[in-house]
C-alpha positions as a Markdown table, in Angstrom:
| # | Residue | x | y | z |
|---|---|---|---|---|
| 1 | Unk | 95.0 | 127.4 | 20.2 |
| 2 | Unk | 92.5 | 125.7 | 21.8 |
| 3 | Unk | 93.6 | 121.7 | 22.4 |
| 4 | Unk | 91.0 | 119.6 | 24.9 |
| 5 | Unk | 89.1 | 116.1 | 25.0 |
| 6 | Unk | 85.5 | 116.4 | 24.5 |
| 7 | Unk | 85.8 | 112.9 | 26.4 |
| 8 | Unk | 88.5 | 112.4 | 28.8 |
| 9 | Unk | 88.1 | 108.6 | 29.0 |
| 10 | Unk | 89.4 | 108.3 | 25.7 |
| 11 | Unk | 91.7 | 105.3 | 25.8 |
| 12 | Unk | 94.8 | 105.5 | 26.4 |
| 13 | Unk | 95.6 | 103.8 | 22.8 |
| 14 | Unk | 93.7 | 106.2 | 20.6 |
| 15 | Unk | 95.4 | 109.1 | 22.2 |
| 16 | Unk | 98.0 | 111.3 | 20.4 |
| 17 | Unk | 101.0 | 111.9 | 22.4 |
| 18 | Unk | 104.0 | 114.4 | 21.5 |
| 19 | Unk | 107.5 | 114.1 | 23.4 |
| 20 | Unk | 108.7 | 117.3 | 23.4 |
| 21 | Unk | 112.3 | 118.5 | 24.4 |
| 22 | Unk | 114.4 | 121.6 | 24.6 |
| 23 | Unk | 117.8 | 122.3 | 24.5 |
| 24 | Unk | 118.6 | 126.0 | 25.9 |
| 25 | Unk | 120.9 | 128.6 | 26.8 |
| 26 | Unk | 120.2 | 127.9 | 30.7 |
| 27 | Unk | 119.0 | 129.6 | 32.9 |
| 28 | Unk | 115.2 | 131.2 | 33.4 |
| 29 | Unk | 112.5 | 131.1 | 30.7 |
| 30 | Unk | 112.7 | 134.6 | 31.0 |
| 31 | Unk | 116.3 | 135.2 | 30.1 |
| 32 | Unk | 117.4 | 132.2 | 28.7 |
| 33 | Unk | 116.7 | 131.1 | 24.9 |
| 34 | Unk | 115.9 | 127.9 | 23.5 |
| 35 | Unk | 118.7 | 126.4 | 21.0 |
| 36 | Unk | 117.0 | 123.2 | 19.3 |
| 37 | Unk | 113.6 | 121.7 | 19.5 |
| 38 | Unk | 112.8 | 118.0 | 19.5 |
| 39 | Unk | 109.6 | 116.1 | 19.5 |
| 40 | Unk | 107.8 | 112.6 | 18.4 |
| 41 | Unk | 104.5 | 111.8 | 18.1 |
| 42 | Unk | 102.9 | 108.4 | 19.1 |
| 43 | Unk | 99.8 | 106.9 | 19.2 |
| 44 | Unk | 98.9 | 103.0 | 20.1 |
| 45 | Unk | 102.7 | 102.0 | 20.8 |
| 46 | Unk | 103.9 | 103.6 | 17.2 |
| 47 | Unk | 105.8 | 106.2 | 15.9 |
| 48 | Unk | 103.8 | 108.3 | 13.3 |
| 49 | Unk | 106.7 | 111.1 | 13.1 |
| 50 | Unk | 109.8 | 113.1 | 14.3 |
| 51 | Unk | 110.7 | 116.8 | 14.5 |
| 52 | Unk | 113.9 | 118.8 | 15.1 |
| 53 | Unk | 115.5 | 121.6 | 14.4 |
| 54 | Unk | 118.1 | 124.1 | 15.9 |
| 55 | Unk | 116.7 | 127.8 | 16.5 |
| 56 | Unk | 118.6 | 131.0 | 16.8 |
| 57 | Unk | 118.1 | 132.1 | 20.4 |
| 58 | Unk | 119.6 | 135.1 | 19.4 |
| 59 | Unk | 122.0 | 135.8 | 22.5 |
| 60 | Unk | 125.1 | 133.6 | 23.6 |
| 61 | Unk | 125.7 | 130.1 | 24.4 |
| 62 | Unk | 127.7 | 129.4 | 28.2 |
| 63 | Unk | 130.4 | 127.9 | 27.2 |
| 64 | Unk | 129.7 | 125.4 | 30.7 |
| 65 | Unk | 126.2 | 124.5 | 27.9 |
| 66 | Unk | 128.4 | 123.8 | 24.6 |
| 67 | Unk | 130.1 | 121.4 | 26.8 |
| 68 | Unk | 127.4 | 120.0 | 28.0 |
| 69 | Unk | 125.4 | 119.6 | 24.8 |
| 70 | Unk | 127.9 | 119.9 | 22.2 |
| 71 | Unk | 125.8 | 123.1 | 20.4 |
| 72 | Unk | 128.0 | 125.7 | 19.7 |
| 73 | Unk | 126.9 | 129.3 | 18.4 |
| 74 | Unk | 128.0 | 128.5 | 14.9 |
| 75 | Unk | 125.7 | 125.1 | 14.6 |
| 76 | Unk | 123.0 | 127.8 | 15.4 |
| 77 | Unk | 123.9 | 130.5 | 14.3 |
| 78 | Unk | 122.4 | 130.2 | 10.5 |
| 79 | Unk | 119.6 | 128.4 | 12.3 |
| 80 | Unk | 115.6 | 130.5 | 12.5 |
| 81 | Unk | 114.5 | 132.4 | 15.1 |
| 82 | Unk | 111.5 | 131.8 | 17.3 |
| 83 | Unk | 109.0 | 133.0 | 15.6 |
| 84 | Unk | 110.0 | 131.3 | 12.6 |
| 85 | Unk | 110.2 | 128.2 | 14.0 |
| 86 | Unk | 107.1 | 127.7 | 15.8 |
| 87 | Unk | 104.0 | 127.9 | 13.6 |
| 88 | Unk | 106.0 | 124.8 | 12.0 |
| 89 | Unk | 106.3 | 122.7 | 15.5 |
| 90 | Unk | 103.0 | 124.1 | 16.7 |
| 91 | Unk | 101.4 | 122.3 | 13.2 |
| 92 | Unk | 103.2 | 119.5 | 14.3 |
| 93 | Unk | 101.6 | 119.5 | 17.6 |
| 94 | Unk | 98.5 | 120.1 | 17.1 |
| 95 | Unk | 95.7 | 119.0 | 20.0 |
| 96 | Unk | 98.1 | 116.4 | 21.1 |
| 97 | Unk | 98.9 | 115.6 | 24.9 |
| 98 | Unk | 102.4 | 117.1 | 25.7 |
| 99 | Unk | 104.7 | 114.5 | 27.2 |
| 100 | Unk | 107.9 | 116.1 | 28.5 |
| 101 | Unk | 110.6 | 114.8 | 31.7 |
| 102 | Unk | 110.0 | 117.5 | 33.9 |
| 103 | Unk | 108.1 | 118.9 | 31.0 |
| 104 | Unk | 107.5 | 121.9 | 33.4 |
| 105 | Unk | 110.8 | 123.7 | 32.6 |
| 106 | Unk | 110.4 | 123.0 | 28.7 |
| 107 | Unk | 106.5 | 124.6 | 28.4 |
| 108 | Unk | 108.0 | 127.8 | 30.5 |
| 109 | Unk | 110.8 | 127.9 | 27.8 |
| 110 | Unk | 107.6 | 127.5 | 24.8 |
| 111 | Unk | 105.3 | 129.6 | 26.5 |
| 112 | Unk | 107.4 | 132.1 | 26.7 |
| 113 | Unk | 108.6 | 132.5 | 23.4 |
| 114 | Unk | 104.7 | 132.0 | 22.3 |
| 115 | Unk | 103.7 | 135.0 | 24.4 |
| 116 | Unk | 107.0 | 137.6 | 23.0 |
| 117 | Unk | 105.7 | 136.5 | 19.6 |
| 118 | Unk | 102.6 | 137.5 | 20.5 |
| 119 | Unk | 100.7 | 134.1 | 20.2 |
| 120 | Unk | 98.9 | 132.7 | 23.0 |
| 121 | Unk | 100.5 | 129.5 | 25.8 |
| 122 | Unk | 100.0 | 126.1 | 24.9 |
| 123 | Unk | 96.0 | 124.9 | 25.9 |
| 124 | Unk | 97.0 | 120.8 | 25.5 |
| 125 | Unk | 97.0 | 118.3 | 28.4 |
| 126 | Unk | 100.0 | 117.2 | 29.7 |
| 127 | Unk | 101.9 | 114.5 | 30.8 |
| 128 | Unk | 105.0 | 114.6 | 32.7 |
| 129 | Unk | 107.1 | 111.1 | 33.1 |
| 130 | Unk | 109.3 | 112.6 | 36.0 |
| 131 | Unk | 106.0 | 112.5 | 38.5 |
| 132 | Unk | 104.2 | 109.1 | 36.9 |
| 133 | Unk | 108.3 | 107.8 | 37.1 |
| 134 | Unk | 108.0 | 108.6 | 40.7 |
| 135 | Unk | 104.9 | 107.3 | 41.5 |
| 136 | Unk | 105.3 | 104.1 | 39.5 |
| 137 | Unk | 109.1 | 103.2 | 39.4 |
| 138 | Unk | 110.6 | 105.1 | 42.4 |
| 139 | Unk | 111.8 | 101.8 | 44.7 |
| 140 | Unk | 113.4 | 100.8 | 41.3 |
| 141 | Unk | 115.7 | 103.3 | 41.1 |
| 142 | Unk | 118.8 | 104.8 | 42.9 |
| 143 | Unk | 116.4 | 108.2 | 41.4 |
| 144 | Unk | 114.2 | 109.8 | 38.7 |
| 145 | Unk | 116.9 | 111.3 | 36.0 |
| 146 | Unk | 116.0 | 110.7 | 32.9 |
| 147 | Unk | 119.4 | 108.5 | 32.6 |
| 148 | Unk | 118.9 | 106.5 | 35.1 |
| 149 | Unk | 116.0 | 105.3 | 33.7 |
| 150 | Unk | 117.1 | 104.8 | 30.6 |
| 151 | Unk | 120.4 | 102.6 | 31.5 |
| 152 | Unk | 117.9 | 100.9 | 34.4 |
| 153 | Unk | 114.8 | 99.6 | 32.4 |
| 154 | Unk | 117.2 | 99.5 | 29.0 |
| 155 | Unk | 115.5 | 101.7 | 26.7 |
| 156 | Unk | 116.1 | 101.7 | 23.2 |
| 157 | Unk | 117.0 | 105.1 | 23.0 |
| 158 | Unk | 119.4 | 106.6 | 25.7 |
| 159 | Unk | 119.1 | 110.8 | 26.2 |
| 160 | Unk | 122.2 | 112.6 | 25.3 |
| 161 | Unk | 121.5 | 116.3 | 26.2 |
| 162 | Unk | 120.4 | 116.5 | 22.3 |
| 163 | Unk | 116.8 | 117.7 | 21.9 |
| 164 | Unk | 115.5 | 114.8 | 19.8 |
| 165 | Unk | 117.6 | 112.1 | 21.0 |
| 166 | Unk | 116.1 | 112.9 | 24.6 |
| 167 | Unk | 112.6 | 113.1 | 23.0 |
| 168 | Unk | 112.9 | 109.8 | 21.8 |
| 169 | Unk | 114.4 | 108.4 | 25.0 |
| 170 | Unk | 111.4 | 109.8 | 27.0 |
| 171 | Unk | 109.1 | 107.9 | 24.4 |
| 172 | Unk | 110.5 | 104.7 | 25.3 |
| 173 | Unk | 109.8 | 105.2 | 29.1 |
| 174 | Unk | 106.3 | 106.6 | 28.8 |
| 175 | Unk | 105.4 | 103.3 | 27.3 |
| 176 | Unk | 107.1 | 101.2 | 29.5 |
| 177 | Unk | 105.3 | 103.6 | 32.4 |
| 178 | Unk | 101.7 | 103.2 | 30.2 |
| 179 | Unk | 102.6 | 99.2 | 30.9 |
| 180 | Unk | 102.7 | 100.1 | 34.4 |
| 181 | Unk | 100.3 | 102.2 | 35.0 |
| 182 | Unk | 98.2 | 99.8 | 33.3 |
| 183 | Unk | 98.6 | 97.3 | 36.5 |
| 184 | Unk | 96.4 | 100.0 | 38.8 |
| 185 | Unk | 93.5 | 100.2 | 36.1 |
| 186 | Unk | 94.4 | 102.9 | 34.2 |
| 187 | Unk | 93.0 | 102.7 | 30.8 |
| 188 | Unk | 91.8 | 106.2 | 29.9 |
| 189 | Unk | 93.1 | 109.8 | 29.6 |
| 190 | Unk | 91.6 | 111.0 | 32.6 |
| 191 | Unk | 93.0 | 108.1 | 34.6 |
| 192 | Unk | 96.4 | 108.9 | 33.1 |
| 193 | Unk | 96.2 | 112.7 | 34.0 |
| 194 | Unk | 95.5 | 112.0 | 37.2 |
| 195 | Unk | 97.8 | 109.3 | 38.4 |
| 196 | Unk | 100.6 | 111.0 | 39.9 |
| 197 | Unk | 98.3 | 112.4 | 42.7 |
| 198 | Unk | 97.3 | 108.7 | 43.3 |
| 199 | Unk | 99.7 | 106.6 | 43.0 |
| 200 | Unk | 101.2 | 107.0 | 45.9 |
| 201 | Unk | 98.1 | 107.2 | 47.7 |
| 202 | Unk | 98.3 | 104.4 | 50.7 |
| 203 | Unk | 95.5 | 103.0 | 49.7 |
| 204 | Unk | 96.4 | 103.2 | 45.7 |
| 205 | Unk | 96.7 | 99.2 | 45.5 |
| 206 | Unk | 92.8 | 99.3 | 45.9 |
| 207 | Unk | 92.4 | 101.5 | 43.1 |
| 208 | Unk | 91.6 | 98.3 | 41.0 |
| 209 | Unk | 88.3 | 98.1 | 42.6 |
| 210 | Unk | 87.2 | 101.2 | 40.2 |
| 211 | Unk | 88.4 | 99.4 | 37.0 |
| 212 | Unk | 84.6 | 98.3 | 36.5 |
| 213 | Unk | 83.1 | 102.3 | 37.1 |
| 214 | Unk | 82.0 | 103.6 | 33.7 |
| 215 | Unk | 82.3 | 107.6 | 32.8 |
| 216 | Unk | 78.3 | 107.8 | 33.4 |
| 217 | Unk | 76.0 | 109.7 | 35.8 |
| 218 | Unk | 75.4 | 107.7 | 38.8 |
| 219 | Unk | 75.4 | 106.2 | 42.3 |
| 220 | Unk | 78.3 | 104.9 | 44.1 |
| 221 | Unk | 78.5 | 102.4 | 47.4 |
| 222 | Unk | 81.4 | 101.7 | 49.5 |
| 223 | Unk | 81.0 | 98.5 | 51.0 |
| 224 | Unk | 83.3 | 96.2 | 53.6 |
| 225 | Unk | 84.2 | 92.6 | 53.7 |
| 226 | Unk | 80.9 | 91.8 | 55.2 |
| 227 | Unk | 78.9 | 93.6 | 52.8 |
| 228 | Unk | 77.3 | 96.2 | 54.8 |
| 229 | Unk | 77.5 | 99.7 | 52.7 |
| 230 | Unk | 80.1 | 102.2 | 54.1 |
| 231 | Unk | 79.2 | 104.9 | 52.3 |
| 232 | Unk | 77.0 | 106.1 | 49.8 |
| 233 | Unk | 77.6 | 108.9 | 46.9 |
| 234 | Unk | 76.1 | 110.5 | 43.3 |
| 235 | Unk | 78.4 | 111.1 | 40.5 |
| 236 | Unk | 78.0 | 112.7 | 37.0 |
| 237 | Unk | 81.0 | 110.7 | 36.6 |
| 238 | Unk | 81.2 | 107.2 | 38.3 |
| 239 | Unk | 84.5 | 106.5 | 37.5 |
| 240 | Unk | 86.4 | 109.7 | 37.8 |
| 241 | Unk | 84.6 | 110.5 | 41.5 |
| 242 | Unk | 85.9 | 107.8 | 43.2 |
| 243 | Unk | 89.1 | 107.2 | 42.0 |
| 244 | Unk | 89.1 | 111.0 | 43.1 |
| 245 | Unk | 89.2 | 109.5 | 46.7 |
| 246 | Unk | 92.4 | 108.7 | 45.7 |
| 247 | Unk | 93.7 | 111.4 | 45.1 |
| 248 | Unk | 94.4 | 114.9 | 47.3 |
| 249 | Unk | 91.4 | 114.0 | 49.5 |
| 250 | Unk | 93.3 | 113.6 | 52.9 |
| 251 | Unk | 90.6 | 114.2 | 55.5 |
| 252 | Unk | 90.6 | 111.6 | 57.9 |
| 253 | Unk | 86.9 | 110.3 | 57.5 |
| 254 | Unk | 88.5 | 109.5 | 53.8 |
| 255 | Unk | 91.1 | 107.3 | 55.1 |
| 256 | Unk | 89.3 | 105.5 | 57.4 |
| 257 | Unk | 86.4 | 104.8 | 54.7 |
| 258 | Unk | 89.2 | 103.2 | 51.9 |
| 259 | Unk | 90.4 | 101.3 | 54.6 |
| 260 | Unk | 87.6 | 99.0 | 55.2 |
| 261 | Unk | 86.6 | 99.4 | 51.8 |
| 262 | Unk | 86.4 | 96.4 | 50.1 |
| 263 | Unk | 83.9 | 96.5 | 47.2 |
| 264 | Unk | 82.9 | 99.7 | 45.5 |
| 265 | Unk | 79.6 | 99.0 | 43.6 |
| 266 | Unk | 77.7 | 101.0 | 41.7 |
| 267 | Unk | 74.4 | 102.2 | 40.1 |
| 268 | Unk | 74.3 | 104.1 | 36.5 |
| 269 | Unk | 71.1 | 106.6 | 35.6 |
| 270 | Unk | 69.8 | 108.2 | 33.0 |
| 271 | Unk | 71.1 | 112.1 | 34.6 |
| 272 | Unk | 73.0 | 113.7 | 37.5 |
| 273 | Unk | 69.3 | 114.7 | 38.7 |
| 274 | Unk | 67.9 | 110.9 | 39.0 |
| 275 | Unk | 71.5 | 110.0 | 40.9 |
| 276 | Unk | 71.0 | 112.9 | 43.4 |
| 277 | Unk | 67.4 | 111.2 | 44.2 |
| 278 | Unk | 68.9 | 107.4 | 44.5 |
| 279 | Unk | 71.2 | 108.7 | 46.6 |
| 280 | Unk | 69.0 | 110.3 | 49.0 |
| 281 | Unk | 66.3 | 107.1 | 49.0 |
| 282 | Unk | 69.8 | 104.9 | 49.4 |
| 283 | Unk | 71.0 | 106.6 | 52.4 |
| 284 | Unk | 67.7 | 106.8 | 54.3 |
| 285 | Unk | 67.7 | 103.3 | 53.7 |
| 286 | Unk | 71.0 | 102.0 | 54.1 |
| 287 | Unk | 72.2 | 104.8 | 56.8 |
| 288 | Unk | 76.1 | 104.2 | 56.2 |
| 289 | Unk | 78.0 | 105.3 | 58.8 |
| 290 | Unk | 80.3 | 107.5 | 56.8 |
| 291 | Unk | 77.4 | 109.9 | 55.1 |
| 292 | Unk | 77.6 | 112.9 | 57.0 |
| 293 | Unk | 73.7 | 113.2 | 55.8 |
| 294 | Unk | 73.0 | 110.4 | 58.4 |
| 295 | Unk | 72.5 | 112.7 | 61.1 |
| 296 | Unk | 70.5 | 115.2 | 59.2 |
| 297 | Unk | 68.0 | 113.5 | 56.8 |
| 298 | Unk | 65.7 | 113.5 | 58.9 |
| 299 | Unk | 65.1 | 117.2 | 58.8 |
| 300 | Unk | 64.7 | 117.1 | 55.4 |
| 301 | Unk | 61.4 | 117.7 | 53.7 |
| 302 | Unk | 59.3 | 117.6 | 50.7 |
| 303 | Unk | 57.3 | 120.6 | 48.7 |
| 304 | Unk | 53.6 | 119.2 | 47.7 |
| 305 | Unk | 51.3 | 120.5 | 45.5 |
| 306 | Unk | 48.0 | 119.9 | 46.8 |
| 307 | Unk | 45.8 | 118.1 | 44.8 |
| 308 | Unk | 42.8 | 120.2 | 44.7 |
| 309 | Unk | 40.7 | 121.9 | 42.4 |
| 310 | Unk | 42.5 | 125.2 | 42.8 |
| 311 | Unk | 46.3 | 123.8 | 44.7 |
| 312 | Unk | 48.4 | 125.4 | 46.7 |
| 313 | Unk | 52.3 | 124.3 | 47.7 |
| 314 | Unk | 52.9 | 123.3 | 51.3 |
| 315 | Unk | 55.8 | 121.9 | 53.0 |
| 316 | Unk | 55.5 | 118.5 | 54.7 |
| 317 | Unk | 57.7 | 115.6 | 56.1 |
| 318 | Unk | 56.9 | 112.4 | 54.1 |
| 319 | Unk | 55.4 | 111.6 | 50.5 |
| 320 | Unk | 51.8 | 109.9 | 50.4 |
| 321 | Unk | 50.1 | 108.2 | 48.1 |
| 322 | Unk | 47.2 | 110.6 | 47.6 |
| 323 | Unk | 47.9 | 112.0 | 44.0 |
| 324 | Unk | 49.6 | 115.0 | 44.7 |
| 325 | Unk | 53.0 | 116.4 | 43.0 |
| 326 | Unk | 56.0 | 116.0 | 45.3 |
| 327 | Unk | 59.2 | 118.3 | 45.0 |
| 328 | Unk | 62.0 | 117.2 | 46.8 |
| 329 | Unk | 63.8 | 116.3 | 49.2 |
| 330 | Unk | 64.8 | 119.3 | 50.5 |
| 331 | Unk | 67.0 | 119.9 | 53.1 |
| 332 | Unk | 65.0 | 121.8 | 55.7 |
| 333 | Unk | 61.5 | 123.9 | 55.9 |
| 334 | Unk | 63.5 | 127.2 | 55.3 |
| 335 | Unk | 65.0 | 125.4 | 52.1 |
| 336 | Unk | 61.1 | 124.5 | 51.0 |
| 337 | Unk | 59.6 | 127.8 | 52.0 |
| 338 | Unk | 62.5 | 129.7 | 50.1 |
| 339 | Unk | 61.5 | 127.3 | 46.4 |
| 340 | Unk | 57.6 | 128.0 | 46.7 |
| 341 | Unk | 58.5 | 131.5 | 47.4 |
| 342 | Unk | 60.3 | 131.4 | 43.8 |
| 343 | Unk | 57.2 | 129.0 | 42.4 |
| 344 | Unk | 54.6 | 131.1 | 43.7 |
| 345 | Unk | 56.4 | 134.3 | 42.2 |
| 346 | Unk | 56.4 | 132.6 | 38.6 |
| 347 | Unk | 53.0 | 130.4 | 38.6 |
| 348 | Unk | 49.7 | 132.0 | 39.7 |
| 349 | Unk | 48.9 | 130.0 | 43.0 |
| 350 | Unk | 46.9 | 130.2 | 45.7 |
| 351 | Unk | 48.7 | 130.8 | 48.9 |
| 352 | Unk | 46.1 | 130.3 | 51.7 |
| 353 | Unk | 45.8 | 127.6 | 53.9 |
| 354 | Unk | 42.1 | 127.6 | 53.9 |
| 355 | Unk | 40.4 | 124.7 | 52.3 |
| 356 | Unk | 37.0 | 126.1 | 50.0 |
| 357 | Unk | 34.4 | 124.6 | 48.1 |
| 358 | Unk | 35.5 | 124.8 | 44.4 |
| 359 | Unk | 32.5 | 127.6 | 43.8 |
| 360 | Unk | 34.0 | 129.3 | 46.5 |
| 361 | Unk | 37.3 | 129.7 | 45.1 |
| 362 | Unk | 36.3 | 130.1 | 41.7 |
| 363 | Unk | 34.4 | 133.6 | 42.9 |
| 364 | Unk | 37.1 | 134.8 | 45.1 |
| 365 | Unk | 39.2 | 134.3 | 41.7 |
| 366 | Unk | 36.8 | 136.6 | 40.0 |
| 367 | Unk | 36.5 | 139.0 | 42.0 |
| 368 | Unk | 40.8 | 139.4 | 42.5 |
| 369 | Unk | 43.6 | 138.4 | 44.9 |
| 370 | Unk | 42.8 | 141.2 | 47.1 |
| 371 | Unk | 39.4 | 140.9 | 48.1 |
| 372 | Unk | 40.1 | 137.8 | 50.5 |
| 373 | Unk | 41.9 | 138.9 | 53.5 |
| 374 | Unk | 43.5 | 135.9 | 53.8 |
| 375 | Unk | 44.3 | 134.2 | 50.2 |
| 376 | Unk | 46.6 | 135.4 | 48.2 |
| 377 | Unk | 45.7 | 134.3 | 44.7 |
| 378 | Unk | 46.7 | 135.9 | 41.3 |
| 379 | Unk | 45.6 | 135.6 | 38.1 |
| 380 | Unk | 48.5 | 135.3 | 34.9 |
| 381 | Unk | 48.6 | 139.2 | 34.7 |
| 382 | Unk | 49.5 | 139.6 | 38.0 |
| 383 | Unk | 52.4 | 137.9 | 38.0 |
């Protein structure tokens, strides 16, 4: 089953969520067996509809388990197997995004018995409420246990070691977290998937300076309290880029940038192609101090096609106004030399630096590449 977003900036209230929970027989995924199945499915703040059902795990229940969730081997004993039970739930599913509290031990449990009937693991984004709980909520709260949160923040469900009940109650706190999470600009899919890396960035409380970025291709700046641009960056996504900064990105340059960033401004174009090009024209005229390029573009160079009767490519340092073609930049004369090696291999060029009358040329042309010691033009079947 394949379950993605075509968009990940879908927001967050058009999104499909299913709470999933599991009851088992304890221990692993890989010797344990699930015992009942629970799940709702939201979307905008609603409920659009509940599952649950006991399954037969088909070995025994610890007794230390019946006690602690009151499902005995008789309750499940007339209950389905497995395999009968999940085409139904995976129906239910669907391309949803799995929402689980420490929804890591439930999808080994599901994956599992997916794979020994043979169908493949689950393919949906997911959300776990344990990590946003901890990046969100954690000086609330003596800890994360699905409990404690309940009885702290009074949900309207409370968990009972019951597959739906707990479902339910995990609902209740992923809105409550959504409200939250809502206070550091997250408003889209991809802002939610990626928030438990960030929120406990140091800098995270400056994430609201993205909440303007749209999902586009484009150019970013970092800029301080004075103005003057920090930094300087392309994107084929503005706003997942540089909330990226927030993330896992722990070099020290990174650090040091976010702290004196104050602004984050930006450019949108038309393709990842035409940002590459702003950037480069930005930071040869801005020179922040934080582009590693600063030190370096001025080795780069440009590929020119000569504007001549018959042209040739040559590498030079700056772009004039004299009518010819410019390809680049390019980051050094081995980088140029290596892209009119490919051009000249596919186009028929000239590759002498010789400079002829247009008669000239024309009769060298006629009389083949290899009558000129010194040019190397060939004709469309001599490519």
């Amino acid at each position: 089953m394949q379950a993605s977003f075509d968009d990940l900036g879908t927001p967050l209230h058009q999104v499909t969520f299913v709470v999933v929970d599991l009851e088992t027989t304890g221990g692993s995924a890989a010797d344990g067996g699930i015992t009942e199945i629970g799940a709702v499915k939201l979307q905008g703040g609603q409920q659009l509809g509940t599952f649950c059902t006991f399954v037969n795990p088909g070995c025994a229940i610890p007794r230390q388990i019946t006690l602690l969730t009151g499902i005995t081997e008789a309750m499940v004993a007339p209950a389905p197997p497995p395999d009968a039970v999940l085409p139904t739930f995976l129906e239910f599913l669907g391309d949803a995004v799995i929402v689980g509290h420490n929804v890591r031990y439930d999808l080994g449990y599901l994956n599992g018995a997916l794979v020994r009937s043979g169908r493949p693991k689950l393919a949906n984004r997911v959300v776990d409420t344990l990590s946003l709980a901890r990046r969100l909520v954690r000086d609330d709260v003596p800890n994360c246990r699905l409990g404690t949160l309940a009885d702290r923040f009074r949900l309207e469900h409370r968990p009972s070691h019951r597959a739906l009940d707990d479902a339910l109650a995990t609902g209740d706190l992923l809105h409550l977290l959504l409200e939250r999470a809502g206070r550091l600009g997250v408003c889209g899919l991809d802002d939610l998937l990626t928030l438990p890396t960030m929120g406990g960035h140091a800098q995270a409380g400056k994430l609201r300076l993205t909440d303007s970025l749209p999902r586009s291709p484009g150019v970013y700046l970092f800029r301080d309290a004075t103005g003057r641009t920090l930094y300087v960056g392309k994107a084929s996504n503005l706003r997942s880029r540089v909330r990226s900064y927030f993330s896992s990105d722990d070099r020290r340059k990174i650090g040091q940038l976010l702290r004196e960033t104050e602004r984050i401004d930006h450019v949108v174009c038309p393709s990842p192609l035409e940002a590459a090009v702003l950037e480069v024209r930005l930071i040869h005229r801005l020179e922040p101090r934080f582009n590693r390029q600063l030190t370096t573009w001025r080795r780069y160079v440009y590929l020119k096609l000569t504007n001549e009767a018959f042209p040739r490519l040559s590498v030079v340092k700056a772009i004039r106004d004299d009518g010819a073609l410019y390809l680049g930049p390019l980051p050094s004369h081995q980088a140029a030399k290596r892209v009119a090696e490919a051009i000249e291999t596919a186009l028929p060029l000239r590759r002498c630096t010789a400079t002829f009358q247009p008669g000239v040329a024309a009769r060298i042309l006629r009389g083949g590449a290899d009558r000129c010691g010194h040019l190397s033009v060939r004709g469309p079947d001599q490519r």
